[in-house]
N, C-alpha and C positions, 0 to 999 in steps of 0.2 A: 611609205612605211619605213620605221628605221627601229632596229634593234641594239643593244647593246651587250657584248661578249664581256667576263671579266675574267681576268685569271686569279687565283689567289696562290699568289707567289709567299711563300714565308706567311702560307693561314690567314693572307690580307684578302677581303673579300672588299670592291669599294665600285657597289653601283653608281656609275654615272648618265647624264642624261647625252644622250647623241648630239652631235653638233648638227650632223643634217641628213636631212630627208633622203630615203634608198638607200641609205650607206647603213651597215652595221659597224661599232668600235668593239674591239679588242684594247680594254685598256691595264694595263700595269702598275701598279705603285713599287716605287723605286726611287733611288739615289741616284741624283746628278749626274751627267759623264758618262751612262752608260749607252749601250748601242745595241736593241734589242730586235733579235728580228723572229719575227710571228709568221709559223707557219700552220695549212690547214687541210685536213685531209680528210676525203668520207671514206664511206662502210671499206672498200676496195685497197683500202692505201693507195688511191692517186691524189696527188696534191689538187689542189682545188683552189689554195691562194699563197702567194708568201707577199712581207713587207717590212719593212725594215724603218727604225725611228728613233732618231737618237735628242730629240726635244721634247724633253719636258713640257706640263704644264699646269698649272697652278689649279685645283680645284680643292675646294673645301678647307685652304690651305696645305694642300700635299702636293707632292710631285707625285704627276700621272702619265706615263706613258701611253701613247694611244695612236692604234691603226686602224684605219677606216676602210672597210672593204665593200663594195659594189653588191646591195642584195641580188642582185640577179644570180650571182658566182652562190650564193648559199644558198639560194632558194632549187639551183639546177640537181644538187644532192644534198642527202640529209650529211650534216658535218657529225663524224664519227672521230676525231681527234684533232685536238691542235696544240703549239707544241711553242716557248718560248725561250729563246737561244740570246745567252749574252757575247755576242761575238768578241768583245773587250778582252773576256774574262778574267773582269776585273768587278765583280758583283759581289760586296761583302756577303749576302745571305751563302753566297757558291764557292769562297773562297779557298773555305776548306774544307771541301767536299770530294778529295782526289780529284779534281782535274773536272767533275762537275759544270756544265756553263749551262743548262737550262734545264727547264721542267715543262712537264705535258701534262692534258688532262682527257684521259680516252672514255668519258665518258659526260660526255657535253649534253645539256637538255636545255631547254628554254620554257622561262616558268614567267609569265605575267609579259611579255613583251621584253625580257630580260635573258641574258643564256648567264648562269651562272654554273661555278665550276668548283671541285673537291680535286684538287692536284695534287701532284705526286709525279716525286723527282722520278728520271729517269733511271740518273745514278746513285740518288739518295738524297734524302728528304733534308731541310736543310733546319738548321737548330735555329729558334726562337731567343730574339735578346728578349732581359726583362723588361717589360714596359715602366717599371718605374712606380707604379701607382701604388701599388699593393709592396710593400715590402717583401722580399721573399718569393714572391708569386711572376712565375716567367708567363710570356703571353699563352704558350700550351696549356699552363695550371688553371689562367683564367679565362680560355678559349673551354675546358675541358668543363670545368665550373659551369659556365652558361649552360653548354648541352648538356648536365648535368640538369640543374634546374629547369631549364626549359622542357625537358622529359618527363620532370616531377610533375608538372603543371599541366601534361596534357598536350603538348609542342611538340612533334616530331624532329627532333632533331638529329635521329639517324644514332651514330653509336660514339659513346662518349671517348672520343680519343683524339681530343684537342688540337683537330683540325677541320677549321672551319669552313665546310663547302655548302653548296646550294642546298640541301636540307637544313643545315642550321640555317643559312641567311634567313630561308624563307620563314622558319620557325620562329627568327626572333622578330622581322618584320610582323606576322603574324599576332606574336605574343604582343610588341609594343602596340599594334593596332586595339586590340580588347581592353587596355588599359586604361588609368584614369589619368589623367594631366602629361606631363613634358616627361617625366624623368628616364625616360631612355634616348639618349642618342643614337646616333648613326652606327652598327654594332663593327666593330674594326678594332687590327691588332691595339691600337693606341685605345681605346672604347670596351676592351673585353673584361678587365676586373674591375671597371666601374658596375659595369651589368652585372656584374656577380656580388659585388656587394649591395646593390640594390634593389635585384630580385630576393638574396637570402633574408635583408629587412622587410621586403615586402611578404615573403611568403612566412616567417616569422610575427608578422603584425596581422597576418592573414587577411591580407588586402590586395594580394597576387588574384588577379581573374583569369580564370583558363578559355579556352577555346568556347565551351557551349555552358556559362555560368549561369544561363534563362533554366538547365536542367541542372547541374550541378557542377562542385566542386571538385578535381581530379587534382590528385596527388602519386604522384609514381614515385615508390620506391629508387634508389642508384641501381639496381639488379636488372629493371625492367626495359625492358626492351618496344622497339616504336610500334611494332605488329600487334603485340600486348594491348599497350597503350592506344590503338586505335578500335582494334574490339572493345575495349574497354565502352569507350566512348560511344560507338555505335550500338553497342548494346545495349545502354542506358538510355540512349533519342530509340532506340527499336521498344524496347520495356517503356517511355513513356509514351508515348505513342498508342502504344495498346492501352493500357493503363486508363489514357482519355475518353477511348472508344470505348470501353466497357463499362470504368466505373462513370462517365464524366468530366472525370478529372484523376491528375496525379496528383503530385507533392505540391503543396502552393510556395513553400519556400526551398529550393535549392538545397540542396545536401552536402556534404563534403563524400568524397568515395577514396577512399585507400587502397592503393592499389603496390605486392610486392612480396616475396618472399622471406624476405630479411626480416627476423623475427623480433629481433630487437630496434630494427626502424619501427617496425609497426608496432610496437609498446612504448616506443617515443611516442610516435603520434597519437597512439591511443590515450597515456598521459596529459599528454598536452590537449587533446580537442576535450575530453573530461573533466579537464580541472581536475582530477581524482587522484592525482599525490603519490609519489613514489611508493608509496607501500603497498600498490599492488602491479607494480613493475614488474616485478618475479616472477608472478604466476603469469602474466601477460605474455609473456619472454618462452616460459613452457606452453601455453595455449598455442602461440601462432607457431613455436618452431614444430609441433605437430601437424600442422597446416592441415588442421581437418575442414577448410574450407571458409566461411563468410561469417560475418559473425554483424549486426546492423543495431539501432535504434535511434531515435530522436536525430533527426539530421544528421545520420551517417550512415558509413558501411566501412568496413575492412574485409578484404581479400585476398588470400594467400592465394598468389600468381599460380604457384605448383601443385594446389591442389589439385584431386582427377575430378572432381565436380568442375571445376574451372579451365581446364587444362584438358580433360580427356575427349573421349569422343563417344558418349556413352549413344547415343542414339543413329548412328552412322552420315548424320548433315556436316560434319566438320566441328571444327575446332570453336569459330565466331558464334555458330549454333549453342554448342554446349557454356560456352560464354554468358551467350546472354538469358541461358537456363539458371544459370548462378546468380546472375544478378539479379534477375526477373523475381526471386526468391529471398532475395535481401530485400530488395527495394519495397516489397510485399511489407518487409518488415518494419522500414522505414513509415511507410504509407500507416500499417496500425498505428504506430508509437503516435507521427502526429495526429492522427483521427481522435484517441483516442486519453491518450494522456497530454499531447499540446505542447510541451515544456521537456528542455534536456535535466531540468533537477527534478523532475518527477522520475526520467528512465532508468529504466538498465538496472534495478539494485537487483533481479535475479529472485527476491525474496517476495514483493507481493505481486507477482505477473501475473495472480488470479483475479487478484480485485484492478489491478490495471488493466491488464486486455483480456480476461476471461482464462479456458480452459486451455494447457498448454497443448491440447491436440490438435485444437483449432488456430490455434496461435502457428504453428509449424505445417499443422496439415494442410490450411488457407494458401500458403503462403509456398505449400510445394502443388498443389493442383493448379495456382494462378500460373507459374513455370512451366507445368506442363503442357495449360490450355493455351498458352501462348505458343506453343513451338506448337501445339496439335492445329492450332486456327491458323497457324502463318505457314502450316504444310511442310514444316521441318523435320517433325516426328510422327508415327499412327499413334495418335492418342488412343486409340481403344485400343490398340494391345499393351498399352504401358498401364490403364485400368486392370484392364481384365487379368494381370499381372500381379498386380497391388492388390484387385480383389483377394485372389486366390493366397497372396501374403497375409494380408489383412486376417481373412477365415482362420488363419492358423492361431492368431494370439488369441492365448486364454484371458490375458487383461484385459477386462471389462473396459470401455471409455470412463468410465465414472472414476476410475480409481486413475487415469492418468489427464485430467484434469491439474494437477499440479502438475509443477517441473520436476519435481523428485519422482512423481508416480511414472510421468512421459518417458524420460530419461534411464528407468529400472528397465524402461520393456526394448529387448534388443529388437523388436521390429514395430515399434510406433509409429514411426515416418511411413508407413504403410495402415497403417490402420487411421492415423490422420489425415493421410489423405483421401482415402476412399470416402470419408464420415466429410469432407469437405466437397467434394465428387456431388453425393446425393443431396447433399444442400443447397449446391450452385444448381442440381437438376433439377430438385423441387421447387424451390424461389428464387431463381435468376443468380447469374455469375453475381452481381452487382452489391446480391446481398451480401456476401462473404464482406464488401467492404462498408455497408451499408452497420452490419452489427458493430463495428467499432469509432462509427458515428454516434450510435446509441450510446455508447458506453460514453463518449466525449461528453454527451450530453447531459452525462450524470446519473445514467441509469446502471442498477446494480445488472452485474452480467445475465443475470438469470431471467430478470425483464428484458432487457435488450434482446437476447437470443430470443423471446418470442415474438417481438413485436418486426424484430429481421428475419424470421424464418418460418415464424405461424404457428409454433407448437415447441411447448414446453422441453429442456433438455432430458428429461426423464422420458416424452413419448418421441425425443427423437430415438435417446437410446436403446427404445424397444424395438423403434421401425428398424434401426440402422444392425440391429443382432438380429431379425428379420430377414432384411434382404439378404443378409452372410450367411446364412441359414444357421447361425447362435439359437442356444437356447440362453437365458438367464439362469436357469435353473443345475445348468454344469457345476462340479462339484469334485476335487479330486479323490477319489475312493483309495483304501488301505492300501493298493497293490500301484498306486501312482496312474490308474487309468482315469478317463473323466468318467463321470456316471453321472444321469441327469434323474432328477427328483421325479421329473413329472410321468417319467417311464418306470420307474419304482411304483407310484402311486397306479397306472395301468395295471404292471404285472399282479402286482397284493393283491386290486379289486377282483381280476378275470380268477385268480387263485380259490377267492372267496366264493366266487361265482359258479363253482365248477369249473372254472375253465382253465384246464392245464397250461400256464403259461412259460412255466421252468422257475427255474432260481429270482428271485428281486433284488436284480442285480442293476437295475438300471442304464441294462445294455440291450433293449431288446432286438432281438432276431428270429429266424421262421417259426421258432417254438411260438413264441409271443403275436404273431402274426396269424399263425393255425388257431390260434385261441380264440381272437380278437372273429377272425373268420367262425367259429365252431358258434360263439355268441353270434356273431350279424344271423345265420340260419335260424338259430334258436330264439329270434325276435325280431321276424319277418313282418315288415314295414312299421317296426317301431324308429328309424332310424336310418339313413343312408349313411353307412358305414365308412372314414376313409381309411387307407392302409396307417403304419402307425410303426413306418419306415422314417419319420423327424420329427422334431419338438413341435412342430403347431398341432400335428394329429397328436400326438401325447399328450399337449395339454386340455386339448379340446376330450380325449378319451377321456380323461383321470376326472373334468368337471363333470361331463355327461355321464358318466358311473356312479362316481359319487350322489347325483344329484337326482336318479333314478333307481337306486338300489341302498337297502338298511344296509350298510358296512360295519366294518369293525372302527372302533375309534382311532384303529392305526391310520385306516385308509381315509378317515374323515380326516383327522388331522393333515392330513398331506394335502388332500382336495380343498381344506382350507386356506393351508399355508400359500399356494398356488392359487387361490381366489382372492386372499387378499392383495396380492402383487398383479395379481392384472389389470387390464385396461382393456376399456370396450371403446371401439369409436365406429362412429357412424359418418359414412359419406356421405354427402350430399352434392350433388348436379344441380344449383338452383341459381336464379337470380340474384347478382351479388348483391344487389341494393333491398332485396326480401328481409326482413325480421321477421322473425319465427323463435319461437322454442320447443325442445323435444322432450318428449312423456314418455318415457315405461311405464306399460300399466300392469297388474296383476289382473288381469280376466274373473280368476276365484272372486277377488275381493273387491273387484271393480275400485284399485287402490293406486292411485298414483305412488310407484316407487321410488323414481327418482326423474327429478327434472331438472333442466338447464337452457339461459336464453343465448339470443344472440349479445352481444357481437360473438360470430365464430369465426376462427380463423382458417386460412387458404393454405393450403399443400400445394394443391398447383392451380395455373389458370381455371381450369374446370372442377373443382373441388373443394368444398366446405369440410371442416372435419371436428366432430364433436366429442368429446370423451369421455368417459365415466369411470370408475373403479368395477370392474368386473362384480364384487360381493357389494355392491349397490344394487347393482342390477339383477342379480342372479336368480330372484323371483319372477322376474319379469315375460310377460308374452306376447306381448304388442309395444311396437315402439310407433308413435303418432308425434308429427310435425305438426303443429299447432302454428296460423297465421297470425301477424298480428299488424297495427296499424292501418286495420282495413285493406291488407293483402288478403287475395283467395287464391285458394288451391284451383287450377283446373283439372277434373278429373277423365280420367279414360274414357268415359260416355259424355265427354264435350261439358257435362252440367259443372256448377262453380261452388265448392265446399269449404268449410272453414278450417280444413285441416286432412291429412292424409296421413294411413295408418296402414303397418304393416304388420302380421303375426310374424314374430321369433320363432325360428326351427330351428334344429342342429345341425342342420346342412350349413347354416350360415353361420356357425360357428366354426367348423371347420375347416376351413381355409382362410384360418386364421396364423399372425403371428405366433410368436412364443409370449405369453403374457399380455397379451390383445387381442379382442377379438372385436372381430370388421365383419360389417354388414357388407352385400355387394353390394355398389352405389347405386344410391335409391335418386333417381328423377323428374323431380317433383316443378310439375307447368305449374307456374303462378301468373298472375295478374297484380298489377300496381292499381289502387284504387284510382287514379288518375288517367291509369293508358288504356285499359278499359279491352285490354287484346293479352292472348297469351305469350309468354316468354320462358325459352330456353336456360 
């Protein structure tokens, strides 16, 4: 085995290859004449080797100094310093360096069967002639330059202070390796402003490939640092990684990622990857120097390094965690724009994001649960307290989802990023995480958002809106009263009818309390089993009170009007437990009139694995007393007594109205055995 030591005397870094076997070199580049001798010492300061060499020899055409030491002497301790002395002292780099004759480097590591080295004078660091190439440019400027670039790109090459030790070597080794054809040499003082002028063309013609360009492009800001820059990167192989496992697939083409502080680099490159023309420089320049965080579309992303979404530690896993919570959330955004619009001259105009990717809740809300479910699934964060959080957020906005559907409506409400994601939350719960990426396939497809979201989610965005003020215990019918409180319609139209009715309910005020409840109680006594009563403590018992009053007592036309207004915005749906491959269609029928009220066939869509779900306009149905499933294509019903019928049917009560949404009312799930005319046996 043979290794080789280098020192980098005057930022010369010049791997060579061993003359022979068991020996490690210690080699130098240097000027003729001189007499150099190499000593070496581990953890303890005891020397370990010294040797001494005053013969040049020619490699790659340079003069190379070179000491050849016995592996055994380095393998007996780990080497923790070695130190090279020009006994002559006669060594132009040292000459004027007060009295100066050599340089050490105490912090020796061995990388690839190589020990490479970041030295540093004893008595001071020695000045750089210029190399000649670059007008102007001393080998520090263009030593400084590469680690500059090589940072931008994704190359670790430690901290830009244009001296070249073993993290740059290995960075630009590294970088030259991912590249396409010859045009990097061997990276060395004579070598270092050629590299700088031909990464700046390369990453200008944008033909620079960085470390992991099978996921994306990386670009680091001159601010950013190598710790940065490797979260970075890990974050994005961790974000696509999950991204496969969930949706499938990630990005199919590579992205560009910006990565920095500096607000006007990143309205450079913003410029520049857009083609979008100085004129909107300025505002770019004020955007990122706000650093409110990630900003992505069509093959991109930018990143303000210093934002606290980026930077913080909001969930207590660390720093690389909340990192790749950031990008996890861009990249989300990345992933719609190609799903969904395809092309960077369709993105980003900010002005039709409804008809390109749909509603801006789902647009941001997707896109912050996919960040969350990622840190909750890889055990980074408790997902269910960072819900159960955002629920309790979410409950608070009076803003409807409907009205923030745009970016202007999103953007008014100061807690939407809360309400988007919860509305993203029970979407991923009802029809798989997958759909969330699965609706901006739709939309790629051509389909107008309003189709896509059903055919990815199983139900219209008006019954998700209804489900989704449901579970938050919303009513629709919230309204702000003269004194700035909410007051809800459907609790006015309660209090009026029980008023009507005898029954002292208080003021109709749309806030009802024990007065309202004593009432509601004084009525259940006084119409003993006309009805099982529920309390009428939230909007589903309200709305269900206000129809079942109305709809059993002559009112005044106030109170009818309200029980109208409230019946024509409702929705009735019916579950179903049945065979997914069953056709069927369902009947309300009016008993009186033995009158089909309102019917509808299959195809019906899925809520969840186990659930069909049917829908109707509430004042469709509102005569109705029997709801019957009707088979068709030679399905039968099986029924409770084993025999096989063409249909199963259930009487309507009030009971099954209330426990109901707010503006929906649900049957409990009805489960209906059928038979395939083919399988000839019953199925769940």
């Amino acid at each position: 085995m043979h290794r080789t030591f280098v020192v980098a005397l005057g930022v010369l870094l010049l791997p060579v290859m061993p003359a022979a076997a068991d020996n490690f070199e210690f080699t130098v580049a240097g000027e003729p004449g001189l007499t150099l001798n190499v000593v070496g010492y581990d953890s303890t300061g005891r020397q370990m080797f010294e040797a001494t060499t005053s013969k040049p020899e020619q490699r790659d055409g340079k003069d190379i100094y070179i000491v050849r030491v016995d592996e055994k002497i380095l393998n007996s301790a780990p080497l923790s310093r070695w130190c090279v002395e020009d006994l002559g002292g006669t060594w132009s780099l040292l000459a004027d360096k007060d009295g100066a004759t050599g340089l050490c480097d105490d912090d020796p590591s061995e990388t690839r069967g190589s020990y490479g080295f970041k030295a540093t004078s004893v008595l001071g660091a020695a000045e750089q002639p210029d190399d000649g190439i670059l007008p102007g440019m001393s080998v520090a400027e263009a030593s400084a330059c590469v680690q500059e670039k090589l940072n931008l790109l994704g190359f670790d090459a430690g901290s830009v202070d244009g001296q070249m030790g073993r993290r740059t070597f290995d960075a630009a080794i590294a970088f030259a390796t991912a590249q396409d054809g010859d045009a990097y040499p061997e990276l060395s003082n004579e070598t270092a402003a050629q590299w700088c002028a031909t990464m700046l063309a390369a990453i200008e013609g944008d033909v620079a490939r960085g470390p992991s360009d099978d996921l994306a492009r990386y670009r680091f800001g001159p601010d950013i640092e190598g710790a940065i820059a490797r979260d970075t990167r890990a974050g994005i192989a961790a974000v696509d990684e999950y991204f496969r496992k969930v949706f499938g697939a990630a990005l199919t083409a590579p992205g560009t990622i910006y990565v920095s502080s500096d607000a006007d680099w990143l309205a450079d490159a913003y410029v520049a990857h857009l083609k979008a023309g100085q004129g909107i420089r300025g505002g770019k320049v004020e955007w990122f120097s706000g650093c409110h965080g990630g900003e992505a579309g069509y093959g991109f992303m930018f990143m303000c390094a210093k934002a606290d979404v980026f930077s913080g530690d909001w969930f207590g896993a660390g720093v690389p965690a909340q990192r790749s919570f950031a990008l996890a959330h861009e990249y989300f955004h990345m992933l719609q724009y190609e799903r969904a619009v395809g092309s960077l001259a369709g993105c980003c105009s900010g002005v039709n994001t409804l008809e390109m990717l749909g509603p801006q809740w789902l647009v941001e809300g997707a896109a912050e649960y996919i960040a969350f479910r990622m840190l909750g699934d890889n055990g980074a964060m408790d997902l269910q307290r960072e819900v159960d959080w955002h629920t309790q957020k979410a409950g608070e906005v009076s803003t409807p989802l409907v009205k923030m559907e745009t970016r202007e409506g999103y953007y008014a409400e100061e807690r939407a990023s809360s309400s988007g994601m919860i509305a993203a939350h029970l979407l991923a719960e009802s029809s798989g995480l997958a759909s969330l990426a699965q609706f901006y396939d739709e939309i790629g497809a051509g389909k107008d958002w309003e189709v896509a979201f059903q055919d990815a989610f199983g139900l219209t965005p008006a019954e998700f809106y209804a489900s989704y003020d449901r579970q938050l215990g919303k009513s629709p019918n919230l309204a702000q009263g003269s004194d700035g409180a909410l007051v809800d319609s459907s609790a006015k139209c309660v209090q009026a009818a029980l008023n009507e009715l005898g029954f002292d309910a208080g003021s109709v005020d749309g806030k009802p309390g024990a007065q309202t409840q004593a009432a509601l109680d004084d009525y259940s006594a006084a119409h003993p089993g006309q009805a099982r009563m529920p309390r009428v403590d939230n909007a589903i018992a309200q709305n269900s009170w206000c129809l079942y009053l109305s709809a059993n007592h002559d009112l005044t036309e106030e109170v009818k009007t309200m029980a109208d207004e409230l019946a024509g915005k409702a929705r009735f749906q019916v579950a179903l437990n049945i065979d997914p491959d069953a056709p069927f269609s369902v009947t309300f029928v009016d008993e009186a009139t033995r009158q089909n009220v309102y019917q509808f066939a299959t195809p019906v869509e899925y809520l969840t694995s186990s659930e069909r779900f049917v829908g109707a306009n509430y004042s469709d149905i509102r005569d109705a007393e029997t709801i019957c499933v009707v088979m068709m294509e030679g399905w039968e019903v099986i029924g409770q007594d084993g025999k096989i019928y063409p249909l199963s049917c259930t009487r309507l009560a009030f009971e099954m109205f209330s426990t109901v949404e707010p503006h929906t009312g649900r049957i409990p799930e009805l489960t209906i055995n059928v038979r395939a005319p083919s399988k000839g046996n019953g199925l769940q």
